[in-house]
DSSP file (Angstrom, degrees, kcal/mol; ACC not computed):
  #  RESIDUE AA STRUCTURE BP1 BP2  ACC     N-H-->O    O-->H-N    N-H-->O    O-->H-N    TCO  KAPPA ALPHA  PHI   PSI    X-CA   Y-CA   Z-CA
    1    1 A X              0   0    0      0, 0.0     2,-0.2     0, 0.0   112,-0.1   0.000 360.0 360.0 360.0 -57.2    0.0    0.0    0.0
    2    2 A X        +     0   0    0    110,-0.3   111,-0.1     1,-0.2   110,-0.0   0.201 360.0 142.7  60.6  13.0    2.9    2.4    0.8
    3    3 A X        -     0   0    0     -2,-0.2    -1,-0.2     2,-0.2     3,-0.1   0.407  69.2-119.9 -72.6 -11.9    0.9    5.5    0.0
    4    4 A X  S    S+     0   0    0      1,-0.3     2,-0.2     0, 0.0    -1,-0.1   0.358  84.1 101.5  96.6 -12.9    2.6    7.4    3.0
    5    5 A X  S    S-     0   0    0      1,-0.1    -1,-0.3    69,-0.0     2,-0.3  -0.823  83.9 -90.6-113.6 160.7   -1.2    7.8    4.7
    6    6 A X        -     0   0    0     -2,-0.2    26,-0.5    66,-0.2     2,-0.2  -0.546  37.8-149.3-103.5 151.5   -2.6    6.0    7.1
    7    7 A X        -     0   0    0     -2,-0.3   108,-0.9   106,-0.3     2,-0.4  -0.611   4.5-159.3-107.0 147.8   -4.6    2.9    6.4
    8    8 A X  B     -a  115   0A   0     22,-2.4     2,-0.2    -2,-0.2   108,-0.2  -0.933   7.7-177.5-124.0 150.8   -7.4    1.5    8.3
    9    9 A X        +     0   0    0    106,-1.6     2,-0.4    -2,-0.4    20,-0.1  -0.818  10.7 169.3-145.9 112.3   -8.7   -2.2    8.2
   10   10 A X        -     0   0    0     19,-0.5    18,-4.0    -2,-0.2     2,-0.3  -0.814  20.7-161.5-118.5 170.0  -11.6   -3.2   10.2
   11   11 A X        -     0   0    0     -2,-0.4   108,-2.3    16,-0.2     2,-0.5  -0.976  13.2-156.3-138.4 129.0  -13.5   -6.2   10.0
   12   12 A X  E     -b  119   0B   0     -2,-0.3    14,-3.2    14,-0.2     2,-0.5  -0.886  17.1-177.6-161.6 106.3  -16.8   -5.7   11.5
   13   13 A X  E     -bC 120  25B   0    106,-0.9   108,-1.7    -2,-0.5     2,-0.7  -0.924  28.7-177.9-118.1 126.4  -18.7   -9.4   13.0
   14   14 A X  E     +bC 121  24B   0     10,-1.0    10,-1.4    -2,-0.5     2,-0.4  -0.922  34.3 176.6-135.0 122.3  -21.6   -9.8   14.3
   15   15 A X  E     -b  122   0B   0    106,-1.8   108,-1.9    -2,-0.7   109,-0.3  -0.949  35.5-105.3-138.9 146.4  -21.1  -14.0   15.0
   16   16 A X    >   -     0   0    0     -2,-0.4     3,-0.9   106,-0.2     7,-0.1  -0.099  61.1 -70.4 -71.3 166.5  -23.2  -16.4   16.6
   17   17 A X  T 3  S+     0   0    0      1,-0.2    -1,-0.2     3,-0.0     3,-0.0  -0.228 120.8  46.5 -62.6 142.2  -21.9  -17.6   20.2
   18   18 A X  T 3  S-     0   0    0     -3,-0.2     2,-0.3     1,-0.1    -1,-0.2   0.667 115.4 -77.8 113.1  27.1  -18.7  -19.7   20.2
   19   19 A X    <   -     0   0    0     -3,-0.9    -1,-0.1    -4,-0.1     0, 0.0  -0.831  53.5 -49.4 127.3-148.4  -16.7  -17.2   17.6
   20   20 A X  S >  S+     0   0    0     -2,-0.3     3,-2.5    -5,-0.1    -1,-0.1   0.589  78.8 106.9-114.7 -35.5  -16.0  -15.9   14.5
   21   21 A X  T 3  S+     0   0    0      1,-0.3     3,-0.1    -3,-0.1     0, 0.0  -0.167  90.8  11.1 -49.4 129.7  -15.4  -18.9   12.0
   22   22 A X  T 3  S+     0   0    0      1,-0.3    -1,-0.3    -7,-0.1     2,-0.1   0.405 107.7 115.3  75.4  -1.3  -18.1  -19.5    9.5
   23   23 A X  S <  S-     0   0    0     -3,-2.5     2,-0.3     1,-0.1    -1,-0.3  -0.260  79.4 -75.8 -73.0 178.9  -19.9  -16.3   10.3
   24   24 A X  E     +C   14   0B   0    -10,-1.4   -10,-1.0    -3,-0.1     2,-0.3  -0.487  62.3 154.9 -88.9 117.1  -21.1  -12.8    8.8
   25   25 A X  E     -C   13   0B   0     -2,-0.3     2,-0.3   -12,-0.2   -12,-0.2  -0.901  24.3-160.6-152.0 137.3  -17.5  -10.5    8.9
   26   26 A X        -     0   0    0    -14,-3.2   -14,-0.2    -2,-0.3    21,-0.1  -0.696   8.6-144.1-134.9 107.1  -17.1   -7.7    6.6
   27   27 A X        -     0   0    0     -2,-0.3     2,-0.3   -16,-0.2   -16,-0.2   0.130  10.3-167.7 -70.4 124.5  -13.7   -6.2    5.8
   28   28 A X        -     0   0    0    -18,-4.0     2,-0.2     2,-0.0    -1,-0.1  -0.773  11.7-174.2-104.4 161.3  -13.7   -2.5    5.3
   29   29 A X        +     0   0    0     -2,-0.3   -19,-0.5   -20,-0.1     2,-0.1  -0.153  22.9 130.0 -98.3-153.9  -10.1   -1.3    3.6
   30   30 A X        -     0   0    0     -2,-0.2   -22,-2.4   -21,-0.1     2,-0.8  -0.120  53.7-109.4 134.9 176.0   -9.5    2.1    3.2
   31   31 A X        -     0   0    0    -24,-0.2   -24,-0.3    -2,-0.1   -25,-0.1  -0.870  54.9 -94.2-111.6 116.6   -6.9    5.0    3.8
   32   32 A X        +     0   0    0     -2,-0.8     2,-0.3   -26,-0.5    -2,-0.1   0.023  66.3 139.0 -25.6 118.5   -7.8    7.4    6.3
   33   33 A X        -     0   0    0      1,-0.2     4,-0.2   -28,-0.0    -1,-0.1  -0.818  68.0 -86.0-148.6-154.6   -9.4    9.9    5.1
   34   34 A X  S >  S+     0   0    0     -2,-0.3     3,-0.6     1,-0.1     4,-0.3   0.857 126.8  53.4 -76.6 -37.1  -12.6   12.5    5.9
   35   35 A X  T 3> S+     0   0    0      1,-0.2     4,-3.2     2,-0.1     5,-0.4   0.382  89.8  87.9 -93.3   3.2  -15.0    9.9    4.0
   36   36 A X  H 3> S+     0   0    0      1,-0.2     4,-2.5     2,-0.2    -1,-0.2   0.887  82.8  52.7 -75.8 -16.0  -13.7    6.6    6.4
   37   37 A X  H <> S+     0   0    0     -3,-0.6     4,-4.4     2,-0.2    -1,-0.2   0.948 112.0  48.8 -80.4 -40.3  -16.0    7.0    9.1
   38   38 A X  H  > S+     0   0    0     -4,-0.3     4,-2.0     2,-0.2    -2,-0.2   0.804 109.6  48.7 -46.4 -41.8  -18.8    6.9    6.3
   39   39 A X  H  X S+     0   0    0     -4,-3.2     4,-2.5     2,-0.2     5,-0.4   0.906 111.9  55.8 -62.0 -55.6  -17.4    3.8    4.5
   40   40 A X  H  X S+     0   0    0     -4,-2.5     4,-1.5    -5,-0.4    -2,-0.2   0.896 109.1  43.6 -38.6 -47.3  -17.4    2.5    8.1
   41   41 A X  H >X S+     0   0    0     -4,-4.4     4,-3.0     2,-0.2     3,-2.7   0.999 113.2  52.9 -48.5 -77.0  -21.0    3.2    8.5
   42   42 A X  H 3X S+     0   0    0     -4,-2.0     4,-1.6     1,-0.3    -1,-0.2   0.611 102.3  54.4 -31.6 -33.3  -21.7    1.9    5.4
   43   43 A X  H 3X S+     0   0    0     -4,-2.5     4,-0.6     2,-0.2    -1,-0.3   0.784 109.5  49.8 -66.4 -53.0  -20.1   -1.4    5.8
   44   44 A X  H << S+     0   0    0     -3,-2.7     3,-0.2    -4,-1.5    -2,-0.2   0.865 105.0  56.1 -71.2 -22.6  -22.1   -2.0    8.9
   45   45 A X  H >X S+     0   0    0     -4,-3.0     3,-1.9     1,-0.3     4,-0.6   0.909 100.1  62.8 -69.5 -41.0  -25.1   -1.1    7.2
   46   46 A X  H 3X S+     0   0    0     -4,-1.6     4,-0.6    -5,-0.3    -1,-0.3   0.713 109.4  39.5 -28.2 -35.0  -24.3   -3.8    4.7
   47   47 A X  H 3< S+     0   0    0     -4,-0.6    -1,-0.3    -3,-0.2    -2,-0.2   0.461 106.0  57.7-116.0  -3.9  -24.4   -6.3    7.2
   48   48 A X  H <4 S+     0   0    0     -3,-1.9    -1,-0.2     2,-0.1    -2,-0.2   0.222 110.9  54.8-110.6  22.3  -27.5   -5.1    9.4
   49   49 A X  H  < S+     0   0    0     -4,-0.6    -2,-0.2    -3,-0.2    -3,-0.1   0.403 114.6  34.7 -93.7 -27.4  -29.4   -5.5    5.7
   50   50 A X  S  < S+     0   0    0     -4,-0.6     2,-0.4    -5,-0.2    -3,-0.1   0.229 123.4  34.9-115.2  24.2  -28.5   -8.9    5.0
   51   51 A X  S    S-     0   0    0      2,-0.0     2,-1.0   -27,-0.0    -1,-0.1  -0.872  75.9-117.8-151.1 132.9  -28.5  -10.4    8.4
   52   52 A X        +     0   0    0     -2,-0.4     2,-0.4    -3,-0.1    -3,-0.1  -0.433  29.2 172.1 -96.9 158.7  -30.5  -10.1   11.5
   53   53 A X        -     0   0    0     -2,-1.0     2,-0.3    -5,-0.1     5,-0.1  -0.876  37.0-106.3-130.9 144.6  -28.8   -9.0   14.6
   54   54 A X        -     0   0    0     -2,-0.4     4,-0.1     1,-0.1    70,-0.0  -0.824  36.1-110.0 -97.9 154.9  -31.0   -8.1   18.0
   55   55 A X  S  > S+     0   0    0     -2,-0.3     4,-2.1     1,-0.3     3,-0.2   0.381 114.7  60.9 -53.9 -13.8  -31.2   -4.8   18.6
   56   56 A X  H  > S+     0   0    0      1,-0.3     4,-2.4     2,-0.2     5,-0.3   0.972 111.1  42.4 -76.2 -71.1  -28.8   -4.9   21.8
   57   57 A X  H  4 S+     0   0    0      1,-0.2    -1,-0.3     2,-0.2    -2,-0.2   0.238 112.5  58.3 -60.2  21.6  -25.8   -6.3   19.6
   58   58 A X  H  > S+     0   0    0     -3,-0.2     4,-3.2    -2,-0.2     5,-0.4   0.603 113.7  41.4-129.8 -83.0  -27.0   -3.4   16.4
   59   59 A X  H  X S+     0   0    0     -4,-2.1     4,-0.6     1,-0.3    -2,-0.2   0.697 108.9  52.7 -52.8 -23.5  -26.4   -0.7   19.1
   60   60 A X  H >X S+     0   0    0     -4,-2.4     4,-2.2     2,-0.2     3,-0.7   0.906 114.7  48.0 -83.2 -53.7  -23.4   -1.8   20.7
   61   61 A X  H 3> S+     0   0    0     -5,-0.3     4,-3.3     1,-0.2    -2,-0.2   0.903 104.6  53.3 -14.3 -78.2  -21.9   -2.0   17.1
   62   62 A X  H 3< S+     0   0    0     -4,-3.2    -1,-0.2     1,-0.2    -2,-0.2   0.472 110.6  50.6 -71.8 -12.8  -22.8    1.0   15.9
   63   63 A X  H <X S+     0   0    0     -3,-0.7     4,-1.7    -4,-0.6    -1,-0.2   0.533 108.4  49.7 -54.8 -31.4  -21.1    2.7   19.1
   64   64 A X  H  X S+     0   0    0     -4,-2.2     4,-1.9     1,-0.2    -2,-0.2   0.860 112.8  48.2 -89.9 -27.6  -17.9    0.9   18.8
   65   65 A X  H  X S+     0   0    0     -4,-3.3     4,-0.6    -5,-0.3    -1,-0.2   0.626 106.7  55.1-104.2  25.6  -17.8    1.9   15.5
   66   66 A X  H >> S+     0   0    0      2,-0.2     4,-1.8     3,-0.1     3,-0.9   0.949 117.7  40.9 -59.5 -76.7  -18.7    5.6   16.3
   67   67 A X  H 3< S+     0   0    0     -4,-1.7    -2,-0.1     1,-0.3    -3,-0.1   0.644 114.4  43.8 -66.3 -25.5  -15.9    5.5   18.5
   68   68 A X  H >< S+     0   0    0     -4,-1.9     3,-0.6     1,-0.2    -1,-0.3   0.702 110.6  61.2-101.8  -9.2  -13.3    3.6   16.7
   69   69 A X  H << S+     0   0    0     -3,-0.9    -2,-0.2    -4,-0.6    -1,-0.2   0.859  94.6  61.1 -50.6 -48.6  -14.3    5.7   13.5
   70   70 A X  T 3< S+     0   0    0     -4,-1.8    -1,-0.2   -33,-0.1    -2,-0.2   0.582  78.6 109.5 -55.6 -13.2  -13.3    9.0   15.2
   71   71 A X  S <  S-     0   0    0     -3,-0.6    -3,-0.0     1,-0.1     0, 0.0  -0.403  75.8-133.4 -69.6 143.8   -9.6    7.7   15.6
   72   72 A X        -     0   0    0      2,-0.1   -66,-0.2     1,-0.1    -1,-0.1   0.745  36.0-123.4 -90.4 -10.1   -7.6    9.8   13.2
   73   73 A X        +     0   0    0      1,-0.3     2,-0.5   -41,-0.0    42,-0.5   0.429  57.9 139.7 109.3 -17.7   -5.9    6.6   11.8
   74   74 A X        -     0   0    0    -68,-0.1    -1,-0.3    40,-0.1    -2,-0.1  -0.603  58.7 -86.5-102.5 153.3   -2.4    7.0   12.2
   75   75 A X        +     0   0    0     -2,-0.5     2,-0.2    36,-0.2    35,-0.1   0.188  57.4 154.0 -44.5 145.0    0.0    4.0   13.3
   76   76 A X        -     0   0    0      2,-0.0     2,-0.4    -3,-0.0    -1,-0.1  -0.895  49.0-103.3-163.6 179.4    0.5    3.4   16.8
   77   77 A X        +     0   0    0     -2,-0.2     2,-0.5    32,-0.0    32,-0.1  -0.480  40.3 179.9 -79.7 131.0    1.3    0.9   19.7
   78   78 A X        -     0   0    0     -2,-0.4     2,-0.5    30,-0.2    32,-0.1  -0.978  13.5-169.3-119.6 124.3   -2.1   -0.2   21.6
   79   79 A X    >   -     0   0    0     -2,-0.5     3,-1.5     1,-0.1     4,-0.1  -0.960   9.2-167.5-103.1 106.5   -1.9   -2.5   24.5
   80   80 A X  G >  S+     0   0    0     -2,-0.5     3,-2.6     1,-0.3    -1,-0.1   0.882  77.4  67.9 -44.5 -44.4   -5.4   -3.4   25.2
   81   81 A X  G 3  S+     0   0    0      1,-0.2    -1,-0.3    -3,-0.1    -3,-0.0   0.354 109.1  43.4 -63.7   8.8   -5.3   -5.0   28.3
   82   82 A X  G <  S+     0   0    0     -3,-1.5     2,-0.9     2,-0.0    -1,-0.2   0.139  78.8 111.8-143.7   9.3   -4.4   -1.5   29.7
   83   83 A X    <   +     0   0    0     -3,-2.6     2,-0.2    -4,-0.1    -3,-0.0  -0.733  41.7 157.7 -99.0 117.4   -6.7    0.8   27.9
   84   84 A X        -     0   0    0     -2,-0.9     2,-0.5     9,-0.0    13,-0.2  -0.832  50.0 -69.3-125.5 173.0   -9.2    2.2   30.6
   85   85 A X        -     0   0    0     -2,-0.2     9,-0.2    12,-0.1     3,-0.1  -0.651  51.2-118.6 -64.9 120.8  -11.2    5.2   30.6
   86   86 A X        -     0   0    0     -2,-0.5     2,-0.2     7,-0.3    -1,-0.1   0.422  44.1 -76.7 -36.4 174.8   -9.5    8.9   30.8
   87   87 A X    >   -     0   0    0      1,-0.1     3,-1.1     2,-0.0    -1,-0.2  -0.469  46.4-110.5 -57.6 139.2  -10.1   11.1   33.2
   88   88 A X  T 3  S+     0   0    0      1,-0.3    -2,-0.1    -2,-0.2    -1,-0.1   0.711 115.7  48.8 -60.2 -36.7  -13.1   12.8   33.0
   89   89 A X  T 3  S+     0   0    0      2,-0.0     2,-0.6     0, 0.0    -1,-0.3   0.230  88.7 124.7 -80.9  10.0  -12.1   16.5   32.1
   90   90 A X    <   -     0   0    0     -3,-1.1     4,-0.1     1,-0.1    -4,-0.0  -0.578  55.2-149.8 -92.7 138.6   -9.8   14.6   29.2
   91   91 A X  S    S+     0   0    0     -2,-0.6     2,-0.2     2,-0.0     3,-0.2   0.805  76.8  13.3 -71.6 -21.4  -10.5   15.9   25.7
   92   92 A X  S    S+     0   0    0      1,-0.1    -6,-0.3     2,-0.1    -2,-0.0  -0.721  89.4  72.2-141.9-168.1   -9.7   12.8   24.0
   93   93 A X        +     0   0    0     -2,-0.2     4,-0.4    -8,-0.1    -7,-0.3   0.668  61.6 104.1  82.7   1.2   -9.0    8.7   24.9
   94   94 A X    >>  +     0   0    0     -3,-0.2     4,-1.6    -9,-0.2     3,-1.6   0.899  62.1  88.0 -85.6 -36.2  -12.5    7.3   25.8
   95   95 A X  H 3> S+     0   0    0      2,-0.2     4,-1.4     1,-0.2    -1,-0.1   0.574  92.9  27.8 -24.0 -51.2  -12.5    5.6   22.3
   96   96 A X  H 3> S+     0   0    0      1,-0.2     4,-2.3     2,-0.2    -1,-0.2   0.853 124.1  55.9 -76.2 -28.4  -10.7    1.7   22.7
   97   97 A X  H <> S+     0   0    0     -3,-1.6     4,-0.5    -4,-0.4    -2,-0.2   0.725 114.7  34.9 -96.2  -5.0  -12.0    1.9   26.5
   98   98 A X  H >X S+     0   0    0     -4,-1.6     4,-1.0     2,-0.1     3,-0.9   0.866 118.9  55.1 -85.6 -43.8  -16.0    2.5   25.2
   99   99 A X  H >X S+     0   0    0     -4,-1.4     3,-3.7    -5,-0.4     4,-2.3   0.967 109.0  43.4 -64.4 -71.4  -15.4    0.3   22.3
  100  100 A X  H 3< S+     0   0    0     -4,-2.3    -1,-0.3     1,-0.2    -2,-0.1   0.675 109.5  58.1 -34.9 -26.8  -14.2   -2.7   24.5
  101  101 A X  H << S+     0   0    0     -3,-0.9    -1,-0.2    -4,-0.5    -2,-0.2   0.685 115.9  34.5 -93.0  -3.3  -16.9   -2.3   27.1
  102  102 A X  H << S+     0   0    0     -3,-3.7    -2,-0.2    -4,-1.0   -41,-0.1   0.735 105.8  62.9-112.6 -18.9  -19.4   -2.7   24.7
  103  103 A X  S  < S-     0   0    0     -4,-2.3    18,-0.3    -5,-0.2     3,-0.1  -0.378  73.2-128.5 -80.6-174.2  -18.3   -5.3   21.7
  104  104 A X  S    S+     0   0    0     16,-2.3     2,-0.3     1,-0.3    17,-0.2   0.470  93.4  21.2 -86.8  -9.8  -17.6   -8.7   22.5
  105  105 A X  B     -D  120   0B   0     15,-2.0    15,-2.0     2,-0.0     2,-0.3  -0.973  60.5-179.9-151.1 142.4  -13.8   -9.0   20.7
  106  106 A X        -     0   0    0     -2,-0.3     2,-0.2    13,-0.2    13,-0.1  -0.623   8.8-179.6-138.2 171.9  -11.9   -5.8   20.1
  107  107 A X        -     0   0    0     -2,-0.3    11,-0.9     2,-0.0     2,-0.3  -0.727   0.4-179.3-177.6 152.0   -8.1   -6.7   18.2
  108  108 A X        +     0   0    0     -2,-0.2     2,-0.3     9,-0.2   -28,-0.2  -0.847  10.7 157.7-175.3  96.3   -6.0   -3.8   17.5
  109  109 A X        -     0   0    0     -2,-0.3     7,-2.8   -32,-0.1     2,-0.4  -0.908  19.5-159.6-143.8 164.5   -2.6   -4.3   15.8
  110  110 A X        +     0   0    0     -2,-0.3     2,-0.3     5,-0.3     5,-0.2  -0.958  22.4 149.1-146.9 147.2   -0.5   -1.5   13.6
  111  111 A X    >   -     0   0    0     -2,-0.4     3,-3.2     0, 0.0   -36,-0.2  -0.979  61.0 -50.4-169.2-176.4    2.3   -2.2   11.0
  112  112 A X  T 3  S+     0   0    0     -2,-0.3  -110,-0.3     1,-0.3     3,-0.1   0.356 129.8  44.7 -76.0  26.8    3.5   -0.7    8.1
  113  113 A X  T 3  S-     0   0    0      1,-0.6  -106,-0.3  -112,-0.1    -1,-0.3   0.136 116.5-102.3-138.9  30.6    0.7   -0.2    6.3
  114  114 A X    <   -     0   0    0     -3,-3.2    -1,-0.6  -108,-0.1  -106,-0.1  -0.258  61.0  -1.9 101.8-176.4   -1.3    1.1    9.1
  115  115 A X  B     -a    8   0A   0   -108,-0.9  -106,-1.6   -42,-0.5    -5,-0.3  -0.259  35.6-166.4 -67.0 144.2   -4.3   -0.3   11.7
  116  116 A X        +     0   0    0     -7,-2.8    -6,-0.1  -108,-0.2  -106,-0.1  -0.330  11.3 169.9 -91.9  48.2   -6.1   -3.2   12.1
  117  117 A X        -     0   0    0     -8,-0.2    -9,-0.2    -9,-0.1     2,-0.2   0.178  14.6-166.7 -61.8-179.4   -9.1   -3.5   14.2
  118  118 A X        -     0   0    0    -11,-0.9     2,-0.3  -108,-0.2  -106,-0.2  -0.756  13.7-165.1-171.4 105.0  -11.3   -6.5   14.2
  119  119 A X  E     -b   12   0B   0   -108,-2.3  -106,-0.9    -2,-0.2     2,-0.3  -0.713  10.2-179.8-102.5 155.5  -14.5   -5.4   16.0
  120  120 A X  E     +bD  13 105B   0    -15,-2.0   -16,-2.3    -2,-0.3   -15,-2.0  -0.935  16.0 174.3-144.0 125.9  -17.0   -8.5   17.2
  121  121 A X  E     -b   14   0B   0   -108,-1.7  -106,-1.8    -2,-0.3     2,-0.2  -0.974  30.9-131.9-146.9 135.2  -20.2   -8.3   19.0
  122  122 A X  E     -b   15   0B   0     -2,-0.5  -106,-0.2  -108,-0.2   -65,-0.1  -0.532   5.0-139.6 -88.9 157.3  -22.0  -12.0   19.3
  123  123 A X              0   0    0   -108,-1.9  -107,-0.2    -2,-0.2    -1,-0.1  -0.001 360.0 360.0-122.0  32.5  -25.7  -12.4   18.5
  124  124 A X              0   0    0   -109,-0.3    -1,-0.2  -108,-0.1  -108,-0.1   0.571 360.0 360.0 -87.5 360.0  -26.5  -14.6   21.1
């Protein structure tokens, strides 16, 4: 990809209990841009049009990827296990810790062609 901007790739699941395998996931690409949070959207919508989801797992979705849409995209090191919520007066930082409290699998890796989330919310 090597376009010098930073690339997002989420993969967006909404999977029956016991994982991911053999379920509905759908791979967004893209480069970071103004129009990614809109692909993002779009993408989800894709998948709450050919599949049904209860309404619980729909909303929790479409929050995490509110949140993880608002990330401006460019590489960096995430430890999950250590992302909590900011401080309350903090301008920025609620994003991985909202996203995590609401999906059921959050994944979060960076390289040289930019991030990789892999959001999951189960539909049991």
């Amino acid at each position: 990809m090597g376009s010098g901007k930073p690339i997002l790739v989420t993969e967006v699941g909404c999977a029956e209990s016991g994982g991911t395998e053999g379920n509905d996931i759908a791979v967004l690409e893209t480069t970071t841009g103004p129009d990614t949070f809109a692909a993002m959207q779009r993408t989800l919508d894709e998948v709450w049009s050919a599949h049904s989801a209860p309404d619980r797992a729909r909303m929790y979705m479409d929050l995490a990827v509110g949140e993880v849409g608002a990330n401006d995209g460019k590489p960096s090191s995430v430890d999950l296990d250590t992302v909590s919520l900011p401080d309350e007066l903090a301008e920025h930082g609620r994003e991985l810790a909202i996203a995590l409290r609401v999906l059921d699998e959050l994944s979060y890796r960076s390289d040289k062609d930019g991030n990789h989330r892999t959001l999951v919310s189960r539909t049991d």
